[in-house]
C-alpha positions in Angstrom: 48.7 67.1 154.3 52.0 65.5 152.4 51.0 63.5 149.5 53.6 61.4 148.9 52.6 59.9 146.0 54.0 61.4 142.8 52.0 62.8 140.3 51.6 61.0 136.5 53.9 64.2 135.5 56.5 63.2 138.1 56.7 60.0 137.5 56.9 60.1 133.6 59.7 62.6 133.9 61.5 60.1 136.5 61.0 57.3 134.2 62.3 59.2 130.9 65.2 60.4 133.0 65.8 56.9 134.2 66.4 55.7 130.8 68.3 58.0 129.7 71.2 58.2 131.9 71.3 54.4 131.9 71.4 54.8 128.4 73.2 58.2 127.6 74.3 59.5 130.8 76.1 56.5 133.1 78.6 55.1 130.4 80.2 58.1 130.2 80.4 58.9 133.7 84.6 57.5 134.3 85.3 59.3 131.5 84.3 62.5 132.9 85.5 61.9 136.3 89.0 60.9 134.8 89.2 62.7 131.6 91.4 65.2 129.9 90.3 68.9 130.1 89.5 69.1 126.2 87.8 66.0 126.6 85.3 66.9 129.3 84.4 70.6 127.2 83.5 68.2 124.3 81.0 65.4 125.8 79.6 67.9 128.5 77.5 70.6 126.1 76.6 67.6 124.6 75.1 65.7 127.6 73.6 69.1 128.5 71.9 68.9 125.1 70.4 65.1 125.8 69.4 65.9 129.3 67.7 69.1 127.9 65.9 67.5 125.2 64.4 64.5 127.8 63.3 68.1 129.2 65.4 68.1 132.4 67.0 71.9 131.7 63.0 73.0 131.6 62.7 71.5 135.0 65.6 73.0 136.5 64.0 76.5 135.2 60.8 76.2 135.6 59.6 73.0 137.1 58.6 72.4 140.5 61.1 71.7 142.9 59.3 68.3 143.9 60.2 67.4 140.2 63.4 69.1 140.1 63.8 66.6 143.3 63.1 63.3 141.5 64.3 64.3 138.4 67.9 65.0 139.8 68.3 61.9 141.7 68.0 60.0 138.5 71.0 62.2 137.1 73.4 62.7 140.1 72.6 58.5 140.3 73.8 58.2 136.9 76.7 61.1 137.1 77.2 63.4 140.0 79.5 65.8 137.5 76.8 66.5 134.6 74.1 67.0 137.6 76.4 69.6 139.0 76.9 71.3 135.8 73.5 71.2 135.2 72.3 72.4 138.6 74.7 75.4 138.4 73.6 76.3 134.4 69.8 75.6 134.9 69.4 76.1 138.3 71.9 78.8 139.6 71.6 80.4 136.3 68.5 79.7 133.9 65.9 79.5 137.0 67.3 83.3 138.9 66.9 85.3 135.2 62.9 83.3 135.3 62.5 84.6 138.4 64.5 87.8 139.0 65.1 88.8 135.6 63.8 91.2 133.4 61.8 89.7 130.3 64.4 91.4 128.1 66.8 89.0 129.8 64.8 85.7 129.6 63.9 86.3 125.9 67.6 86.3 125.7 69.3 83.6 127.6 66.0 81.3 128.9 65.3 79.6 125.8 68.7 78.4 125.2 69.3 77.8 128.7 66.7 74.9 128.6 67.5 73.5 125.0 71.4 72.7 126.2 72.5 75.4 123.9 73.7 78.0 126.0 75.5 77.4 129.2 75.5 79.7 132.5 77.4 80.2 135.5 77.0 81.6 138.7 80.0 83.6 139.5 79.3 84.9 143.6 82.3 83.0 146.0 85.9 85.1 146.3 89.1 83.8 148.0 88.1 86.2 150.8 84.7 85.6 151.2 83.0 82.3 150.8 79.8 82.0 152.8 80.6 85.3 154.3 79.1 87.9 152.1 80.5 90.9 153.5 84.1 89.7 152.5 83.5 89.9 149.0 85.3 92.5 147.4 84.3 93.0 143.8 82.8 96.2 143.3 80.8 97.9 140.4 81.0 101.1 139.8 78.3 103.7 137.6 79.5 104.6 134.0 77.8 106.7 131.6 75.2 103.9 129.9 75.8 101.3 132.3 79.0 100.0 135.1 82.4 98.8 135.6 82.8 96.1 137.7 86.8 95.2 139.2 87.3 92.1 141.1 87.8 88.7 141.0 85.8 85.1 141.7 87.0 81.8 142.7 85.6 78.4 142.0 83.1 78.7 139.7 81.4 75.9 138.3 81.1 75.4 134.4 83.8 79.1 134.3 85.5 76.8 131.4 82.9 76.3 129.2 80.3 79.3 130.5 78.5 81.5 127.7 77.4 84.1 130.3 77.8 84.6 134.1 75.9 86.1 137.0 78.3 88.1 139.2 77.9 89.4 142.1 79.0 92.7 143.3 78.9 95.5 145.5 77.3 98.0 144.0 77.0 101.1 147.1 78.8 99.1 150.3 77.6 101.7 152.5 74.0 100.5 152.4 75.7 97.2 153.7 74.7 93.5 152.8 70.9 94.1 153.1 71.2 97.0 149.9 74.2 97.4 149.5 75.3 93.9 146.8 73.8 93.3 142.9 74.0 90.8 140.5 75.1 91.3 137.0 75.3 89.7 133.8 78.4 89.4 131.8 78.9 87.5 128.8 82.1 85.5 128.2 82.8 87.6 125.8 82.9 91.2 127.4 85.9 93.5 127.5 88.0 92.9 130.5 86.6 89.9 131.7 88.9 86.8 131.7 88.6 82.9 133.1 90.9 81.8 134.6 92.6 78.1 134.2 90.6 75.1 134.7 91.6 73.8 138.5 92.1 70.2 139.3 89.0 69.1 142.4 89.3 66.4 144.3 86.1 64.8 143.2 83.4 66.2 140.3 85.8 66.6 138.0 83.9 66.5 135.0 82.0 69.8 136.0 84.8 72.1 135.4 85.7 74.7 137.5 87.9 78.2 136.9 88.2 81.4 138.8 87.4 84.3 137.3 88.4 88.0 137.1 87.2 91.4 135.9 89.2 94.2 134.9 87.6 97.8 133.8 84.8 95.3 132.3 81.9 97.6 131.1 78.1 96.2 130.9 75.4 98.0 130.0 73.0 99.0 132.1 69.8 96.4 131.3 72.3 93.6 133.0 71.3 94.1 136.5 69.1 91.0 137.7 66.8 91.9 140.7 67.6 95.5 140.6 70.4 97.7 142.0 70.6 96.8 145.6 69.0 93.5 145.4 72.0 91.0 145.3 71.0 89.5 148.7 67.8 88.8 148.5 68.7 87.3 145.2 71.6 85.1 146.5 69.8 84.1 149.7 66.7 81.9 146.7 69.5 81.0 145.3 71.0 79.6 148.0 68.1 78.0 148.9 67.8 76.3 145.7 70.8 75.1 145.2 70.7 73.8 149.1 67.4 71.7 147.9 69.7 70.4 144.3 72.3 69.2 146.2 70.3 67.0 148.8 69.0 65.8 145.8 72.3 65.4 144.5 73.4 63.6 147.7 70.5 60.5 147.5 71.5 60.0 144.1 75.2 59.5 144.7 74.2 57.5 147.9 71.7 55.3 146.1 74.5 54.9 143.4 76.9 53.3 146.1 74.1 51.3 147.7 73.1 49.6 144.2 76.9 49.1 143.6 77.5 47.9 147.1 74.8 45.3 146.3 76.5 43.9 143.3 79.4 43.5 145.4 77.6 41.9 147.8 75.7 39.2 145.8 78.2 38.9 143.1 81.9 38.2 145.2 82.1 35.1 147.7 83.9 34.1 150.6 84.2 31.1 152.7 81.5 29.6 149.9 78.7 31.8 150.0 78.1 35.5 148.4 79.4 38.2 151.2 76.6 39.8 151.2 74.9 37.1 153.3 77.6 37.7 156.2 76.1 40.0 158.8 79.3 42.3 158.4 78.5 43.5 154.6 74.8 42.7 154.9 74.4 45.4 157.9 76.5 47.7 155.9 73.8 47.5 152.8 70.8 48.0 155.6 72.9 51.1 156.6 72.7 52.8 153.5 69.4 51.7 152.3 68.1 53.8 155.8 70.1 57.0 155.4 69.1 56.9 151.2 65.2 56.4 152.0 65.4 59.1 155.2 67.1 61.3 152.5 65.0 61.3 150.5 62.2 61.6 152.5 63.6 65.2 153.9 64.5 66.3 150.4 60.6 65.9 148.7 59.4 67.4 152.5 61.9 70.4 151.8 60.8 70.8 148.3 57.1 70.1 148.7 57.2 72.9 151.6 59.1 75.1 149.0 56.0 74.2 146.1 53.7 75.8 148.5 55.8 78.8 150.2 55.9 77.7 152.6 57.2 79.7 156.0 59.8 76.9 157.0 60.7 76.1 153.4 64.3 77.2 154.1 64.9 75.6 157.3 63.6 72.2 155.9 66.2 72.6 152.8 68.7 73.4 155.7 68.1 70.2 157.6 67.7 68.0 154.8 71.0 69.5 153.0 72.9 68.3 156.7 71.6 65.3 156.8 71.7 64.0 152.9 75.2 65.2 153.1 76.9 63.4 156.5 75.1 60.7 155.2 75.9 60.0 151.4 79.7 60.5 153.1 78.3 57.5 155.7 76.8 55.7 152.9 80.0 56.4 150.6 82.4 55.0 153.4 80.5 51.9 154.2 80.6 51.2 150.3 84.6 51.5 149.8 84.9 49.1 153.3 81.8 46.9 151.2 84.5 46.3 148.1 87.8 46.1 150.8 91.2 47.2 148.8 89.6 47.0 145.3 87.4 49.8 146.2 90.0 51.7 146.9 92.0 51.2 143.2 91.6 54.6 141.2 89.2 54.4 138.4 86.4 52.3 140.2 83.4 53.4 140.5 83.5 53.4 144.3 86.4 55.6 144.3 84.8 58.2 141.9 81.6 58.3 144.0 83.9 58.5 147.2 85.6 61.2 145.8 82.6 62.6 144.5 80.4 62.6 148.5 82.7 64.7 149.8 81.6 67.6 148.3 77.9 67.5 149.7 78.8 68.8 152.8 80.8 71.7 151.7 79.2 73.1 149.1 76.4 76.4 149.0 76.5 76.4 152.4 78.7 74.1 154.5 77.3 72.0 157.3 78.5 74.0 160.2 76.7 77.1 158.1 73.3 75.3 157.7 73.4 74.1 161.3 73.9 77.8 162.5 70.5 78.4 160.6 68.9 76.1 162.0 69.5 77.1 165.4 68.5 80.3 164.4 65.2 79.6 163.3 64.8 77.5 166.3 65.6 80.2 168.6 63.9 82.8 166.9 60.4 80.7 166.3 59.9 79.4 170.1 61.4 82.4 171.8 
């Protein structure tokens, strides 16, 4: 049976977080979303470091993913960019070495991973392969002591300011997608790797995002993570996870344009009363107070089903990643027709979150791509 109360653990963590994105986290969120490139590598370590030390890196490591759940609402609430850079160094890259690493590799990375210090990046999409695995093209190949990876990867989040990456690779294509792919560890500073320039997003912008490519780059042999072979299996947790984070991710933007909204709605008047009282804005608020609370709802059922391994763990962070996501775009719409023209002037926080929704439903597996699993587990489980 769900319990849907949160435990004392939870609910000290949400609080904590709470306070310190109202504090630490919000007021800085325009700048991000607006700022110059040198600007945005110096306040995001930093914010990193504070969100680490109110212990919200540990969670994305090693917490549960009901806390992870509540935890990142508060953050993505507060600023969508510094959850996605967190997701993608404590998530997609501290929680895969806790998991599939070797403890050679955790005693390495893990502990600055959830202090802030360190910053990881996950390093799998290419130009000609995004959710389709078999198009990637990077290969690794065996050298004395270790291998040589060749190849290139696009779009990856915190490339900029990234200590270390995990990259994905073929490693023996024959053996195909099932054994075939591995993941590797390369630090920023290895021979023949080289990031690319930061490229301009339509919304996040304060998680930065460069391509990156690999040229004769030697590592050693102790940087495979899940063993040689085992770069699907890896990529499919992963993918799982980071499907869960950005549900998450998706209530807190929409709950941000709700609250917002609300202001709006109480604070601007027309024909002598607040607009929020006309049935036109007031519907609109009820709107996205229903998808917010349904979203959430799938999200903690997708995470508490992944707490306890559950068999339809992935299915459930399928549905609730389609749903959160057409709906913070809903909810974000509703918002900018909530604040009429002004909403629609750059710089507003309307506009930023706007900007920001789109990428719910495009992200670590697209809609149409979580539908199509879905479907499958539907047709497979009542065949």
């Amino acid at each position: 049976m769900i319990d849907y109360e949160l435990t004392e653990m939870e609910k000290e963590l949400q609080k904590r977080l709470r306070a310190l994105c109202r504090e630490e986290i919000a007021p800085h969120a325009p700048i991000l979303a607006n700022g110059a490139g040198e600007e945005i590598r110096a306040l995001l370590p930093v914010r990193l470091r504070k969100l680490a030390a109110a212990g919200y890196m540990e969670t994305l490591v090693r917490g549960d993913f009901v806390a992870q759940c509540v935890a990142g609402e508060e953050v993505a609430k507060a600023c969508p960019s510094t959850f996605l850079a967190a997701m993608s160094s404590g998530t997609a890259f501290g929680r895969t070495l806790a998991v599939f690493g070797t403890q050679s590799q955790r005693s390495r990375f893990l502990d600055g991973i959830v202090k802030g210090e360190v910053i990881g990046a996950l390093a799998a999409t290419e130009a000609t392969g995004g959710s389709d695995l078999g198009g990637i093209v990077t290969e690794a190949r065996p050298a004395p002591g270790g291998w040589v990876l060749e190849g290139a990867k696009d779009l990856v989040t915190n490339a900029p300011l990234a200590d270390t990456f995990l990259v994905l690779a073929w490693t023996n294509r024959e053996s195909g997608l099932d054994g075939g792919l591995s993941f590797f560890l390369v630090d920023r500073g290895a021979p023949g790797l080289e990031v690319g320039e930061t490229v301009e997003t339509m919304g996040l912008r304060g998680a930065p995002t460069a391509g990156i490519t690999l040229r004769d780059c030697f590592v050693p042999s102790d940087a495979l993570v899940g063993g040689e072979g085992g770069g699907m299996g890896v990529f499919s947790a992963v993918s799982c996870w980071l499907g869960l984070a950005m549900s998450a991710m998706s209530v807190g933007i929409g709950v941000a344009c709700m609250e917002v909204s609300t202001r709006q709605g109480k604070q601007k008047r027309a024909f002598g009363k607040p607009i929020g009282h006309f049935e036109g804005v007031g519907a609109k608020l009820a709107v996205m107070f229903t998808h917010n609370d349904l979203g959430r709802m799938l999200t903690l059922r997708a995470a508490w089903a992944l707490d306890r391994g559950a068999e339809d763990g992935a299915v459930l962070v399928s549905c609730a990643k389609v749903f959160t996501g057409e709906s913070v775009n809903k909810i974000a719409d509703l918002a900018m027709q909530t604040h009429g023209g002004h909403g629609y002037l750059r710089g507003t926080d309307i506009e930023r979150l706007y900007r920001d929704a789109r990428f719910a439903e495009l992200a670590y597996g697209t809609t149409e791509r979580q539908r199509v699993s879905i479907a499958r587990d539907g047709l497979g489980r009542f065949r």
